[in-house]
Backbone as a chain_set.jsonl record, in Angstrom:
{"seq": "XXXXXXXXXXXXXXXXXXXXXXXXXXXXXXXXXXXXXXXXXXXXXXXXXXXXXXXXXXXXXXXXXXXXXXXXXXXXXXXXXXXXXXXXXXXXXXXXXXXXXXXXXXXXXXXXXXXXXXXXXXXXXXXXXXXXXX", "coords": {"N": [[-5.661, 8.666, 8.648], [-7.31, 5.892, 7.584], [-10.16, 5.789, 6.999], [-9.698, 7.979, 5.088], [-8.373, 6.893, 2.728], [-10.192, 5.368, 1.478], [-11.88, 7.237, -0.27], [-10.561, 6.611, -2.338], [-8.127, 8.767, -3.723], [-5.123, 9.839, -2.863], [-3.863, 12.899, -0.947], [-1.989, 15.659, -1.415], [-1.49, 16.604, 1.524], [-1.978, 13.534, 2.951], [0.385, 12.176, 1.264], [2.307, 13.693, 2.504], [2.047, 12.934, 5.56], [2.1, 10.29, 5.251], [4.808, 10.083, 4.201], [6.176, 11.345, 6.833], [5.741, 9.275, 8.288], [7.224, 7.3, 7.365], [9.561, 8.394, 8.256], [10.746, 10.808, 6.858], [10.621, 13.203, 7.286], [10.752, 16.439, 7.001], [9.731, 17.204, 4.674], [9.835, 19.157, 1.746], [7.016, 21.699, 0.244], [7.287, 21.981, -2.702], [8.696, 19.47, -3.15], [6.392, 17.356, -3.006], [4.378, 18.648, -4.335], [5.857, 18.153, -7.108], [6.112, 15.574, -6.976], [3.133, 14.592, -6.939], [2.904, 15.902, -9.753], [4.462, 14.513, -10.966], [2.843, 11.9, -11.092], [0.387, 10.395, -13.513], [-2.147, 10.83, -13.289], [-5.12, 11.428, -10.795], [-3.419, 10.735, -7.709], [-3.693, 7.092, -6.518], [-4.008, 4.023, -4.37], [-2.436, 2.15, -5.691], [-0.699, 3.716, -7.694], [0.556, 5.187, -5.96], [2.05, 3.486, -4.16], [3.913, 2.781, -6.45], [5.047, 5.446, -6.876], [6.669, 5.568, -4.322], [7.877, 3.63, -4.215], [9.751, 4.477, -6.587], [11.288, 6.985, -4.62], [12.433, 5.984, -2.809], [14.675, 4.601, -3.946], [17.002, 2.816, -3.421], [16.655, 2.078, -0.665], [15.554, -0.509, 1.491], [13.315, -2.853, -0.474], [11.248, -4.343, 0.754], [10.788, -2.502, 2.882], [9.848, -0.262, 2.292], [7.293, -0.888, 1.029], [6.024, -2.18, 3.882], [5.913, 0.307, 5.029], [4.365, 1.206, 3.321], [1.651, 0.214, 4.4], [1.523, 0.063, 6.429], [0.382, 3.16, 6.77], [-2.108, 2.254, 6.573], [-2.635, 1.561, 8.935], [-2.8, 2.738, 11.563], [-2.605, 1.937, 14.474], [-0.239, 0.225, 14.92], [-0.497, -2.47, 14.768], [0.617, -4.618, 12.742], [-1.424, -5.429, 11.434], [-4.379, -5.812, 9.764], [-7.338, -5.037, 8.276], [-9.127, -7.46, 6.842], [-11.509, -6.681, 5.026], [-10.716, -3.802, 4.75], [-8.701, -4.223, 3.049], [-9.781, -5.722, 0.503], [-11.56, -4.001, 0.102], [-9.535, -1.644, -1.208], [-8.437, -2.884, -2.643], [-10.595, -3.685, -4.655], [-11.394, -1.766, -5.752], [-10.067, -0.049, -6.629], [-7.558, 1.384, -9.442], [-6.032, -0.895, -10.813], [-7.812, -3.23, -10.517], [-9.027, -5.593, -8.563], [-10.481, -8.908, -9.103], [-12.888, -11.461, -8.509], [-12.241, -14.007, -8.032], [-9.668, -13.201, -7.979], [-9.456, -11.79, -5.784], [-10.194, -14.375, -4.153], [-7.987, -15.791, -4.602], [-6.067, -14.632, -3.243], [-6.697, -14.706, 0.015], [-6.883, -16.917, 0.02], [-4.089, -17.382, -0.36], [-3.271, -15.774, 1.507], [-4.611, -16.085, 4.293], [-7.183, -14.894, 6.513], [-6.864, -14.074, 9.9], [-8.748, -15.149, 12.7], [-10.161, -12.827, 13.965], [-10.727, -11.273, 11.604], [-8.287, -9.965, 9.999], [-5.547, -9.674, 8.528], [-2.132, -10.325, 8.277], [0.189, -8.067, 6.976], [2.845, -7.871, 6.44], [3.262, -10.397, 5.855], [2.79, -10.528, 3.217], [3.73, -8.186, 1.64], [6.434, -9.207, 2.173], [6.273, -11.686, 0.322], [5.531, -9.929, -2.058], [8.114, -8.453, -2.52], [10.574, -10.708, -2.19], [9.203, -12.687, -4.191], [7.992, -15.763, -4.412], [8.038, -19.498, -4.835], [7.298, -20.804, -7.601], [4.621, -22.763, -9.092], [4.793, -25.752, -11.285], [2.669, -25.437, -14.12]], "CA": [[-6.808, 7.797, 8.838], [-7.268, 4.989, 6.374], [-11.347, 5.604, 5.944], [-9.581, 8.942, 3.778], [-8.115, 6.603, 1.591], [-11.054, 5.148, 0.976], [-12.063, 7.921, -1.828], [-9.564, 6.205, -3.449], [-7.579, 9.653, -3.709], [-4.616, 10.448, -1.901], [-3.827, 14.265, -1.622], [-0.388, 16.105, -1.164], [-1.409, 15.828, 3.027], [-1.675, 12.326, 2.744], [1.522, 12.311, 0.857], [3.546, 14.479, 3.457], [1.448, 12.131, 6.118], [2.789, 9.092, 4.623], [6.389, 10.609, 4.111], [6.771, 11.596, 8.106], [5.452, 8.18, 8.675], [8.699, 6.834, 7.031], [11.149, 8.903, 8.63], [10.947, 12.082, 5.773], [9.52, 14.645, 8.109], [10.576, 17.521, 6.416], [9.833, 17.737, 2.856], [9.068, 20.656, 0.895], [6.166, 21.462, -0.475], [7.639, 21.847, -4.161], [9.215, 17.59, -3.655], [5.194, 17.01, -2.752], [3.742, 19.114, -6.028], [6.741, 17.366, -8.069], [5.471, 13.999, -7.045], [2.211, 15.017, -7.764], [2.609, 16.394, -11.122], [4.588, 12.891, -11.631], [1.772, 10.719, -11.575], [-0.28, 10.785, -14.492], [-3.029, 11.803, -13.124], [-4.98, 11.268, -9.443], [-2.918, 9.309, -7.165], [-4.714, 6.016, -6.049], [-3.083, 3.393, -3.511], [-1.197, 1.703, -6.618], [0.522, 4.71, -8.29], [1.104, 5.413, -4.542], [3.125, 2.791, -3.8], [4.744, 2.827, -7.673], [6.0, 6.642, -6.367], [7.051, 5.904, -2.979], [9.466, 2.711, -4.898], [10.812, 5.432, -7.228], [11.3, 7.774, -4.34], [13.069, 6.03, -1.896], [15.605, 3.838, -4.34], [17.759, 2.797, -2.514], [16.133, 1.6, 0.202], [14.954, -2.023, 1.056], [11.674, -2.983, -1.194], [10.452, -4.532, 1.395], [10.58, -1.634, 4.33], [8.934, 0.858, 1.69], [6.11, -1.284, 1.093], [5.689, -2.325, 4.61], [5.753, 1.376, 5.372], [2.847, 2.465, 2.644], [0.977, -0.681, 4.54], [1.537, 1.091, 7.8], [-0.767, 4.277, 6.574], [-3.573, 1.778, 6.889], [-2.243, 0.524, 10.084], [-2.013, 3.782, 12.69], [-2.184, 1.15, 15.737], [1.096, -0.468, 14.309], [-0.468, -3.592, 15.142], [0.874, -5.49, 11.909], [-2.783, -6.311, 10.747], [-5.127, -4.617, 8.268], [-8.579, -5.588, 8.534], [-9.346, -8.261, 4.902], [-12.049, -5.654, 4.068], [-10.068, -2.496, 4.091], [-8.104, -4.419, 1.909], [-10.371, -6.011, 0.139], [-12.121, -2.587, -0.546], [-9.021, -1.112, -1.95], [-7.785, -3.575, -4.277], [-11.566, -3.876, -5.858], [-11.926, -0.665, -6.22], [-9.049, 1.06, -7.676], [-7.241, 1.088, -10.292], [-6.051, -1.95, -11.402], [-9.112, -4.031, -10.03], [-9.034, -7.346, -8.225], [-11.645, -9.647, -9.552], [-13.607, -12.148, -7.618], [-11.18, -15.242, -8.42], [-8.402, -12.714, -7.542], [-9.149, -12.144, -4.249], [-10.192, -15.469, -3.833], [-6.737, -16.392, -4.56], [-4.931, -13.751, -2.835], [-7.515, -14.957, 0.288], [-6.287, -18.673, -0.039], [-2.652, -17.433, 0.187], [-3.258, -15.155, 2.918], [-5.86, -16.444, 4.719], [-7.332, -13.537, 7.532], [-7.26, -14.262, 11.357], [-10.392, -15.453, 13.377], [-10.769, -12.048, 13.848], [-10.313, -10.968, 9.811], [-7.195, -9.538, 10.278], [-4.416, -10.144, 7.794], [-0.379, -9.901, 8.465], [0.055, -7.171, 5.757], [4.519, -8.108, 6.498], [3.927, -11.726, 5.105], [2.124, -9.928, 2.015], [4.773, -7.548, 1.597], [7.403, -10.629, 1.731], [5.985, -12.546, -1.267], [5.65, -9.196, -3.06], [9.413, -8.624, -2.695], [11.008, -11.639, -2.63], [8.394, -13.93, -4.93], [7.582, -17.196, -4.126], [8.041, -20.555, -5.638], [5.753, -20.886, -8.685], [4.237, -24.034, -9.491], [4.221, -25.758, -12.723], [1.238, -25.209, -14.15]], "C": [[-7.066, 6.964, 7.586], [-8.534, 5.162, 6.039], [-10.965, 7.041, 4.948], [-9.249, 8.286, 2.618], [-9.007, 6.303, 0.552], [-11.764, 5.957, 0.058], [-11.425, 7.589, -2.743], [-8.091, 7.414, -3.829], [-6.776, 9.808, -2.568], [-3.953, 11.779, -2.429], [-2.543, 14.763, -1.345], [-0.565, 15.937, 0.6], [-1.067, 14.969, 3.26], [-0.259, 11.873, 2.552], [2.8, 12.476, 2.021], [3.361, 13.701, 4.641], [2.617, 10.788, 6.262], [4.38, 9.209, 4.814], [6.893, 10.964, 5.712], [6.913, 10.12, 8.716], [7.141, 7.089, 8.444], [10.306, 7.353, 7.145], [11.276, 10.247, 7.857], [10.163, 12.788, 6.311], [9.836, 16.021, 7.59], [10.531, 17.799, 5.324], [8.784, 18.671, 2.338], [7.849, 20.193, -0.14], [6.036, 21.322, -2.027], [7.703, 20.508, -4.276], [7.273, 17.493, -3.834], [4.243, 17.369, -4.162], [4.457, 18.506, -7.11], [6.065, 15.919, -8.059], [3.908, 13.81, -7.202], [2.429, 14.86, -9.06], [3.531, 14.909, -11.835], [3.746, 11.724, -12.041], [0.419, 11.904, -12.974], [-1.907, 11.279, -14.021], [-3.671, 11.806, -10.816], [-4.769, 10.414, -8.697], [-3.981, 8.301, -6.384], [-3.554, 5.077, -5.306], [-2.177, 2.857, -4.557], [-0.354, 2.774, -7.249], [0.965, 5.218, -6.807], [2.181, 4.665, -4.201], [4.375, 2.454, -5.011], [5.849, 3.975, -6.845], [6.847, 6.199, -5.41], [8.362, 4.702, -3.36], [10.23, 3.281, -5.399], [11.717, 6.465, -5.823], [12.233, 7.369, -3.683], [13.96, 4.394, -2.445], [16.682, 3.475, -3.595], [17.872, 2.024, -1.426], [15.569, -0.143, 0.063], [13.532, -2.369, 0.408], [10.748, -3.189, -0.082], [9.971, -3.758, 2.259], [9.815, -0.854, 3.392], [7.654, 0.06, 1.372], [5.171, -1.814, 2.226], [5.023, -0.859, 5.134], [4.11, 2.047, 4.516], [1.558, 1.363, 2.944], [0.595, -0.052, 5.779], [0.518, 1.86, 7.798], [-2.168, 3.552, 7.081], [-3.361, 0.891, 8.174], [-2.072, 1.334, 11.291], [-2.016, 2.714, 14.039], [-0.701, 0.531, 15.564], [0.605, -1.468, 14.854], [0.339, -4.771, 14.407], [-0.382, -6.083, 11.308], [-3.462, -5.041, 10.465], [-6.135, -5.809, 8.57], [-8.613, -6.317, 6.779], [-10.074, -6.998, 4.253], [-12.11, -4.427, 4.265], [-9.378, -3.269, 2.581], [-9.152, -4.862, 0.481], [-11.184, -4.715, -0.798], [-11.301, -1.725, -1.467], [-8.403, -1.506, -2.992], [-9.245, -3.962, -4.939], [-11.88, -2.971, -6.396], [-11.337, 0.974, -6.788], [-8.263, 0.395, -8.543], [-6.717, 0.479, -11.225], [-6.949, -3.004, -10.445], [-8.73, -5.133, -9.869], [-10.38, -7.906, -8.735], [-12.265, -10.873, -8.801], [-12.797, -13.071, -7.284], [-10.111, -14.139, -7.794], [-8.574, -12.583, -6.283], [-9.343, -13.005, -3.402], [-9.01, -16.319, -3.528], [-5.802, -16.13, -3.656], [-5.332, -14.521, -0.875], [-6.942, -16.397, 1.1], [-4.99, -18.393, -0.143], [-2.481, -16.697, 1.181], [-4.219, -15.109, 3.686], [-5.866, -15.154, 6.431], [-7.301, -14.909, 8.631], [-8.393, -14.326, 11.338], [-11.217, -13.983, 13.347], [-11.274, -11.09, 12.256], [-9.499, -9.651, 9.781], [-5.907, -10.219, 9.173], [-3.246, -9.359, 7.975], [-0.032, -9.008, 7.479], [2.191, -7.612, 5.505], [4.495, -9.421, 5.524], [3.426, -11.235, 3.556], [3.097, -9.294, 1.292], [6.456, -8.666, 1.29], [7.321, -11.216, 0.546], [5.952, -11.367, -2.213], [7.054, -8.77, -3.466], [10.633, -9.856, -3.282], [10.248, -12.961, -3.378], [8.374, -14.666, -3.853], [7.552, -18.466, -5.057], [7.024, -20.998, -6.287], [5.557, -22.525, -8.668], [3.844, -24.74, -10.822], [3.025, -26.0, -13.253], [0.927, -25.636, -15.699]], "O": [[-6.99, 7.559, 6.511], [-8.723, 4.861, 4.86], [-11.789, 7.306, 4.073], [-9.608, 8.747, 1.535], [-8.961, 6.609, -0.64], [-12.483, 5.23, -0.628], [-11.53, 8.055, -3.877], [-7.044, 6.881, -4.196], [-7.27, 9.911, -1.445], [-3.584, 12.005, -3.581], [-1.875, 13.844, -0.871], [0.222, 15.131, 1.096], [0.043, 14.909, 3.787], [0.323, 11.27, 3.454], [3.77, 11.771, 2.301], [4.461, 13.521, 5.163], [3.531, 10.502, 7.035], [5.034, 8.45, 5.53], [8.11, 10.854, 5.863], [7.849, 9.755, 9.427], [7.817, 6.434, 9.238], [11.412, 7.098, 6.668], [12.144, 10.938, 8.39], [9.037, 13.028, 5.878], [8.95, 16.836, 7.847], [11.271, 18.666, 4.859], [7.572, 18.861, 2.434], [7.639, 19.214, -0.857], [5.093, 20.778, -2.602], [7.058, 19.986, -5.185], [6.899, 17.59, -5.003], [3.592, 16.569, -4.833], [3.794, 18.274, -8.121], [5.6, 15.323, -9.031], [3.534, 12.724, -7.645], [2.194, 13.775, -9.591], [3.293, 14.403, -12.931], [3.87, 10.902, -12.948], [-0.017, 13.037, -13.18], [-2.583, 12.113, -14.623], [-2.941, 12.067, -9.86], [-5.456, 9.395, -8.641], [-4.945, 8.724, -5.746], [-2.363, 5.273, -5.546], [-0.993, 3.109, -4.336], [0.856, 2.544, -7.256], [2.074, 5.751, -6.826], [3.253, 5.215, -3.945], [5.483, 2.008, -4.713], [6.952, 3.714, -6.366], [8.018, 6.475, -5.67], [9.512, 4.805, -2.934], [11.412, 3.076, -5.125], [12.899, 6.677, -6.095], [13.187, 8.147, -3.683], [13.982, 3.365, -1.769], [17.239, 4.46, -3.108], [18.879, 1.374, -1.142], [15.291, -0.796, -0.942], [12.575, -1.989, 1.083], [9.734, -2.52, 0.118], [8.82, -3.985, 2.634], [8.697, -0.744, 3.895], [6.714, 0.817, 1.611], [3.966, -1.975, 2.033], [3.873, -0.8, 5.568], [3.236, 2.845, 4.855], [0.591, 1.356, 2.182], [-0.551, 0.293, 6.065], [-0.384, 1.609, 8.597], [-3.056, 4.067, 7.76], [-3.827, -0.232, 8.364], [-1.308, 0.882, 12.145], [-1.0, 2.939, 14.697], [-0.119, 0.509, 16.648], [1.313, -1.697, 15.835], [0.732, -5.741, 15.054], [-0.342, -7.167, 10.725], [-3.285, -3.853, 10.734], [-5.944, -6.971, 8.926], [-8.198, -5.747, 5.77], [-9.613, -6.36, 3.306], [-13.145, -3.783, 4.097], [-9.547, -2.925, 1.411], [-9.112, -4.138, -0.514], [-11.311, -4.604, -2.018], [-11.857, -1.1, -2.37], [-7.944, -0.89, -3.954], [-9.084, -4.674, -5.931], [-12.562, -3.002, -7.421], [-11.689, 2.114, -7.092], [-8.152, -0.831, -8.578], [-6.736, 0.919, -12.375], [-6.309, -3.52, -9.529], [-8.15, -5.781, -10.739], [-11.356, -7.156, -8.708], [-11.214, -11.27, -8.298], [-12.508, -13.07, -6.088], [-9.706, -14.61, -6.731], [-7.856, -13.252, -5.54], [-8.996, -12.915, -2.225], [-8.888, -17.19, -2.667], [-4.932, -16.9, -3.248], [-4.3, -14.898, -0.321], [-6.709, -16.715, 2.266], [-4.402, -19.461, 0.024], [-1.478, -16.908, 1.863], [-4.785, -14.025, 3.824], [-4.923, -14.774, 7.124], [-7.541, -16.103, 8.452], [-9.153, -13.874, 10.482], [-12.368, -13.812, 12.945], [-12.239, -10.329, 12.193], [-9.96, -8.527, 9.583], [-5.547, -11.388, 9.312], [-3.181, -8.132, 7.896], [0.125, -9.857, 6.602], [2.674, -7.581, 4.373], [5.335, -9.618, 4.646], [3.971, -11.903, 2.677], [3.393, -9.824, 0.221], [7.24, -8.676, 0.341], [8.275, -11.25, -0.231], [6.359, -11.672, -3.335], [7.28, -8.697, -4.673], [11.289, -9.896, -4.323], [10.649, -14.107, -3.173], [8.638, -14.383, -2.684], [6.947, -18.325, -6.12], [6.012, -21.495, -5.792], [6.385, -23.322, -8.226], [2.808, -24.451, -11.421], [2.328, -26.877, -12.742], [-0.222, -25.58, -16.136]]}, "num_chains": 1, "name": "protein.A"}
């Protein structure tokens, strides 16, 4: 359920949650306390998705970040409400700032309904995008 994330805390459940979600349905509870005791301290959606890049090397960038987009997505519709998102990038641990999600906002502008494609998000975070000289 994505209003758990919302403590900002995700817990070894979550974790194992997350991990069936992507195909890793059986992992031990030692990998789960290991990846734990890896992050420096309590995981938040960004050292979340740091781990889950280390974890599954290998793999395409883009499908592992689509996948830890998913968690907040159990309909698999492809859309994330703006203010889930919105809520979790102001309020963990590296903080969006007013101008930042203004920006982010104006490059991914929500549906009528306020609904944002979380795949085209995931795209520009993988493969960039053409900067502009500035």
């Amino acid at each position: 359920q994505p209003e758990k994330l919302l403590d900002g805390i995700i817990s070894k459940d979550d974790l194992r949650d997350v991990l069936a979600t992507m195909g890793q349905l059986n992992v031990k509870n030692e990998e789960l306390e290991a990846m734990i005791k890896e992050a420096s301290g309590p995981i938040n959606f960004t050292v979340f998705l740091t781990m889950f890049g280390e974890k599954l090397k290998g793999a395409d960038p883009e499908d592992v970040i689509v996948s830890a987009f998913k968690v907040l997505d159990p309909e698999a519709t492809g859309f994330i409400k703006k203010e889930l998102i919105e809520e979790l990038l102001t309020t963990q641990c590296d903080r969006f700032t007013a101008e930042e999600m203004s920006n982010l906002w104006a490059a991914f502008p929500p549906d009528v309904a306020g609904n944002v494609d979380y795949k085209q998000i995931c795209y520009v975070i993988t493969h960039g995008e053409e900067k502009e000289d500035e």
